[in-house]
RODO-2510 file (C-alpha; in nm, 4 decimals, decimal comma):
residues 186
     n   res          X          Y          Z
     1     x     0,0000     0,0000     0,0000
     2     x     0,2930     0,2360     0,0674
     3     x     0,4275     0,1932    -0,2549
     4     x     0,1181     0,2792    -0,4311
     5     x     0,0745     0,6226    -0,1999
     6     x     0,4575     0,7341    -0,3352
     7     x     0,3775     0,6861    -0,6713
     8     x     0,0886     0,8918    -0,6426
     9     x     0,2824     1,1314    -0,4832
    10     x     0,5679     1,0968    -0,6923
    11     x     0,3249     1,1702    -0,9732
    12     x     0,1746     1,4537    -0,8335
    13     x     0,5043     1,5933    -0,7633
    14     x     0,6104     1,5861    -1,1270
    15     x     0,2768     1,6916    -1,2249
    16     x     0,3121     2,0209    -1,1003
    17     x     0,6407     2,0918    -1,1379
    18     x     0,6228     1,9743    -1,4953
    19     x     0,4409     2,3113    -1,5695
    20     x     0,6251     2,5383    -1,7723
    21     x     0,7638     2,8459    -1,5690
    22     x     0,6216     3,1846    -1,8174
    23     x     0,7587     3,4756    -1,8275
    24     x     1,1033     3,4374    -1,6293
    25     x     1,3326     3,7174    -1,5808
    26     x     1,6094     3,7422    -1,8482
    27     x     1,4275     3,5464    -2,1206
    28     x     1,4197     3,6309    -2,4417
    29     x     1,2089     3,5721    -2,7226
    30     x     1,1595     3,6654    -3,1045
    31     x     0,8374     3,8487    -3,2318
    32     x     0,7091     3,8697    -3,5930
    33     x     0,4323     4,0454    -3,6253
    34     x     0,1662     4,1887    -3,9105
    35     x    -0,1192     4,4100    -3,9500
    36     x    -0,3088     4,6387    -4,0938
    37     x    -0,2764     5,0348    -4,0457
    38     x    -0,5823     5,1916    -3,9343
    39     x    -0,7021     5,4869    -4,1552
    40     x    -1,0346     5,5845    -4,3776
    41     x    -0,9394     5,3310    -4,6414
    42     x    -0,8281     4,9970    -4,4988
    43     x    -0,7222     4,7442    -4,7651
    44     x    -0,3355     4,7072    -4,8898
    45     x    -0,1884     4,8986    -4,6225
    46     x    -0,0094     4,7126    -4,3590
    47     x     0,2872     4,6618    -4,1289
    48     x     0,5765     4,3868    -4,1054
    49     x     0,7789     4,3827    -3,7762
    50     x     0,9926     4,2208    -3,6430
    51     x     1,1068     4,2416    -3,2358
    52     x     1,3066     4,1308    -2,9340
    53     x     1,1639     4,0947    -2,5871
    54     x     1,3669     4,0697    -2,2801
    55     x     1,1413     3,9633    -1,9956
    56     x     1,1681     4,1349    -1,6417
    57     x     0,9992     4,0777    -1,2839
    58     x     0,6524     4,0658    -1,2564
    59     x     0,5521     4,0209    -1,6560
    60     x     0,7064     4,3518    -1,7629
    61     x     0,9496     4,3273    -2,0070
    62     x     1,1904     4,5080    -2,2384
    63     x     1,1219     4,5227    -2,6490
    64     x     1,3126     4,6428    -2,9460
    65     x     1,2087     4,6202    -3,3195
    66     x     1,2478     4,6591    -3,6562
    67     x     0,9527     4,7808    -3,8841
    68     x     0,8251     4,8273    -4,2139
    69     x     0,5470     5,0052    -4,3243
    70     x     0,3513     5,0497    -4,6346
    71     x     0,0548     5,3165    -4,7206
    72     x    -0,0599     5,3973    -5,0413
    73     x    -0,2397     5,7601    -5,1503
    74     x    -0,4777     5,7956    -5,4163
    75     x    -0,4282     6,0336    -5,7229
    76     x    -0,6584     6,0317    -5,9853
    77     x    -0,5838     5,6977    -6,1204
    78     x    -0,2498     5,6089    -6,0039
    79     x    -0,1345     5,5577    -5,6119
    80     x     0,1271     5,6635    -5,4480
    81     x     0,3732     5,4515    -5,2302
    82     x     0,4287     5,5934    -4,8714
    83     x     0,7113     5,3357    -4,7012
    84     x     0,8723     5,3685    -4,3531
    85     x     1,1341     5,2200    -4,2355
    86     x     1,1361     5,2512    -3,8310
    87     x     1,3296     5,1119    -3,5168
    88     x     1,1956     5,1296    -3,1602
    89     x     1,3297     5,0860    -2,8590
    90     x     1,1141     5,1060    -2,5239
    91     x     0,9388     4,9051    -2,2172
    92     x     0,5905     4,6780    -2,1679
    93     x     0,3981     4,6816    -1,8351
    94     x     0,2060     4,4051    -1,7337
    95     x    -0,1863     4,4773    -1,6686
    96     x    -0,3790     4,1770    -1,6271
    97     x    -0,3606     3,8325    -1,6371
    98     x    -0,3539     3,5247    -1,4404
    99     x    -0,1460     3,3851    -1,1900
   100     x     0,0800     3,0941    -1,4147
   101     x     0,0643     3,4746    -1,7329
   102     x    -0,1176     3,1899    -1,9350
   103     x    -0,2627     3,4800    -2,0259
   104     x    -0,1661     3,8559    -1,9833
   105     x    -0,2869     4,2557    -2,1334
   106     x     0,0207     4,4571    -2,1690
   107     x     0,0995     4,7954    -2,2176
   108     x     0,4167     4,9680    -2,3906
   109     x     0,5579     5,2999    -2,4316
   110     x     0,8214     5,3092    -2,6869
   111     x     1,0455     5,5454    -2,8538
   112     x     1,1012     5,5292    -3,2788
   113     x     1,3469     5,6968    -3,5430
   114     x     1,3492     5,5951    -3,8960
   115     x     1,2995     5,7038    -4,2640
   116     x     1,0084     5,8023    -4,4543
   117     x     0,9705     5,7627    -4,8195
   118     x     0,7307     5,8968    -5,0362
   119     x     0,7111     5,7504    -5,4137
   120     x     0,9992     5,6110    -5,3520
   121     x     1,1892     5,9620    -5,3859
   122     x     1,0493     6,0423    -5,6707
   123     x     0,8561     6,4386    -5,7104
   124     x     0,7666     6,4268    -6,0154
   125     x     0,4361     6,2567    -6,1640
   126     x     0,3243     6,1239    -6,4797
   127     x     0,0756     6,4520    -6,5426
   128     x     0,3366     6,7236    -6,4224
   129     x     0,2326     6,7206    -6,1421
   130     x     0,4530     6,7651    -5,8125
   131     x     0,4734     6,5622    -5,4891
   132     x     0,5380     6,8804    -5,2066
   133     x     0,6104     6,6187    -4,9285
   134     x     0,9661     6,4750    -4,9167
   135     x     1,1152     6,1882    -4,7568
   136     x     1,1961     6,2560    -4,4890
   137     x     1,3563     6,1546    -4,1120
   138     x     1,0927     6,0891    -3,8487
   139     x     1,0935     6,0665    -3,4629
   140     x     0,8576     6,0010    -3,2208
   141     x     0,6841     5,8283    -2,9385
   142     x     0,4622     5,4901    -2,9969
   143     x     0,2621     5,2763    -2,7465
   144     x     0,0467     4,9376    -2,7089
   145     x    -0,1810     4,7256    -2,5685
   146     x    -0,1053     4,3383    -2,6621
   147     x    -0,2895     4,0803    -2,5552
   148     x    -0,1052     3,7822    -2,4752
   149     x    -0,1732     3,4185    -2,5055
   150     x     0,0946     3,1073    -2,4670
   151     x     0,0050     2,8690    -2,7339
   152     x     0,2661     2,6133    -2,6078
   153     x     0,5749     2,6305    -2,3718
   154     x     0,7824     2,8462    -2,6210
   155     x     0,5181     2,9901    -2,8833
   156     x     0,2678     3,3060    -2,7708
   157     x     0,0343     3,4633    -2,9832
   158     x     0,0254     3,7956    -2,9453
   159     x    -0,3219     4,0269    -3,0608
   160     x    -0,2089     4,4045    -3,0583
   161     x    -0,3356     4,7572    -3,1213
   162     x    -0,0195     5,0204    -3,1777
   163     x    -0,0549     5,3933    -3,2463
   164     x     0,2753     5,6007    -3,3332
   165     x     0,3200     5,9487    -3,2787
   166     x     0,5574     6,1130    -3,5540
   167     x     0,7407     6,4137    -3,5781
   168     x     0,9221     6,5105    -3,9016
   169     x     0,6818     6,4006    -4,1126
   170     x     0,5527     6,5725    -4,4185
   171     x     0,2133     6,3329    -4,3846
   172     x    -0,0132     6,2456    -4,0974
   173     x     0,1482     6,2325    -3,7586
   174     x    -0,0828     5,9826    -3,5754
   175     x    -0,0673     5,6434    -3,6880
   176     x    -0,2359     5,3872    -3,5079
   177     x    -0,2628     5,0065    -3,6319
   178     x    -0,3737     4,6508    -3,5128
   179     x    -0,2122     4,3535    -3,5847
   180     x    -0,1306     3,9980    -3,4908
   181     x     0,1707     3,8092    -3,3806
   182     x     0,3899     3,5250    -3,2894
   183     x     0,6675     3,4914    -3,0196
   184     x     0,9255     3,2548    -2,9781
   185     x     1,0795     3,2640    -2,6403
   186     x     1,4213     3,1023    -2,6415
***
């Protein structure tokens, strides 16, 4: 009977320490992310990033990225290209979530610098016409609110809405955008 009462316990034992520890300080992981930019037309402009995270105590955690953006602009019958090219830099707080961050709302304040391009550098248009905005170097201030789910022990899927704030810009300044991604913690 004894030996039937240890391996129960011996089961429950590595039961619940089998459970994968989330979130640990010092952990890293690799985001890719995508979305679409949220304006008055919504249809072929989107984001592509891509991002580091450095976890910290209590679910807040440190994230740097790379980012891509692409807009288009009506005129007449042709559109115009609007590309960015940013990098941010900045910290994530943790909100909500429960107690094993199965499940967690963050929110993050970054900072972002980067290039603007507008038909790709070209002023000129097929009618005469001229393009008064320029590229451009941009600055600026960006936050989010992700919503975080683990999918496994490694893989989290990660639903976002961004805004950025640009200076520098020849074109709108607020730029806010939802999108949907996947992490990789290492």
């Amino acid at each position: 009977m004894n030996k039937y009462i240890y391996t129960v316990m011996l089961l429950f034992v590595a039961i619940t320490v089998a459970q994968a520890q989330r979130m640990l300080p010092k952990q890293k992981g690799l985001e890719v992310s995508t979305g679409i930019l949220s304006n008055d037309k919504i249809g072929n402009d989107y984001y592509i990033s891509l991002g580091m995270i450095v976890n910290g105590k209590n679910g807040n955690y440190q994230l740097w990225g790379l980012e891509y953006t692409h807009q288009y602009h009506d005129y007449k019958t042709i559109r115009i290209p609007q590309e960015t090219y940013t990098a941010e830099g900045g910290y994530s707080f943790f909100l909500l979530g429960d107690a094993r961050k199965n499940i967690t709302l963050n929110f993050g304040i970054t900072a972002v610098v980067g290039y603007e391009s507008i038909n790709r550098g070209e002023a000129m248009l097929y009618d005469g016409g001229k393009i008064l905005s320029e590229d451009n170097f941009v600055y600026g201030a960006g936050g989010r609110l992700t919503f975080e789910t683990y999918l496994s022990d490694r893989f989290v899927l990660v639903l976002q809405g961004r805004t950025k704030v640009l200076w520098g810009t020849d074109m709108e300044q607020f730029r806010p955008s939802a999108g949907v991604g996947l992490r990789f913690n290492f």
